[in-house]
C-alpha positions in Angstrom: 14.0 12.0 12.9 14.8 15.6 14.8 18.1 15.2 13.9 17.4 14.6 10.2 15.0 17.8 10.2 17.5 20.1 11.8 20.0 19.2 9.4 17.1 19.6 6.2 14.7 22.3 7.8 16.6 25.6 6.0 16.9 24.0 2.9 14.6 22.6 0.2 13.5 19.1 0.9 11.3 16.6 0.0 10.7 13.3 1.7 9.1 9.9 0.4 8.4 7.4 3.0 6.6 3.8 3.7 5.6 5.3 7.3 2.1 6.1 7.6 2.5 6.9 10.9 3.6 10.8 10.7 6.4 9.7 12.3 8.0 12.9 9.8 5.4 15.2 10.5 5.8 14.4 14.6 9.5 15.4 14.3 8.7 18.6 12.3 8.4 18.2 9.0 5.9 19.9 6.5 3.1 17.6 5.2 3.2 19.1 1.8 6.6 18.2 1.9 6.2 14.2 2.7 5.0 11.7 0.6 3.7 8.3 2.5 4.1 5.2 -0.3 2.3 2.8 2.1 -1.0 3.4 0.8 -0.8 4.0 -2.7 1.2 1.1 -3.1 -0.8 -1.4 -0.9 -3.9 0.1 -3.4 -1.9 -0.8 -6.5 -0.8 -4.1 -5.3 -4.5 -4.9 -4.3 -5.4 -4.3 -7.5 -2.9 -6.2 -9.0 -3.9 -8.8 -7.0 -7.5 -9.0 -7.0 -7.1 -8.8 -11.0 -5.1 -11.9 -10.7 -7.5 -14.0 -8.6 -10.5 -13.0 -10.9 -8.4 -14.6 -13.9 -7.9 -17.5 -12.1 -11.2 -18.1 -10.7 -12.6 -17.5 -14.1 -10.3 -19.8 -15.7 -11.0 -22.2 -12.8 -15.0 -21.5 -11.7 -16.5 -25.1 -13.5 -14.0 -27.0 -11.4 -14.6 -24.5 -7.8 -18.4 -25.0 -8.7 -18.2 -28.6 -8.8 -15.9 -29.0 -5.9 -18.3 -26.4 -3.9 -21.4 -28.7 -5.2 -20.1 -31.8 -4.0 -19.3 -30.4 -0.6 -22.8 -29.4 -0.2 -24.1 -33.0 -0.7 
């Protein structure tokens, strides 16, 4: 990554990255300058999920209900 900033560092850059680790920032780049995907997309893809699994449990709650009330008996 030092190599890659000494070849960027004296001109305009930006960088978008899935490391959250500041592995960027650690080998000298600006943190206005990096944008970290990781967590905006593992937000949007939780969302996308949990949406998901509430449609399907809704569609499917009489027959998890009756499955859950027989196991209780």
């Amino acid at each position: 990554m030092q190599k890659l900033y000494t070849l960027v560092k004296d001109k305009p850059y930006f960088v978008v990255t899935s490391y959250t680790d500041d592995h960027f920032a650690m080998a000298g780049f600006e943190r206005q300058h990096i944008w970290e995907l990781e967590d905006i997309v593992s937000g949007i893809i939780f969302e996308i999920i949990m949406t998901l699994l509430r449609k399907w449990f809704d569609r499917r709650s009489k027959t998890i209900t009756a499955v859950s009330y027989t196991h209780l008996r």
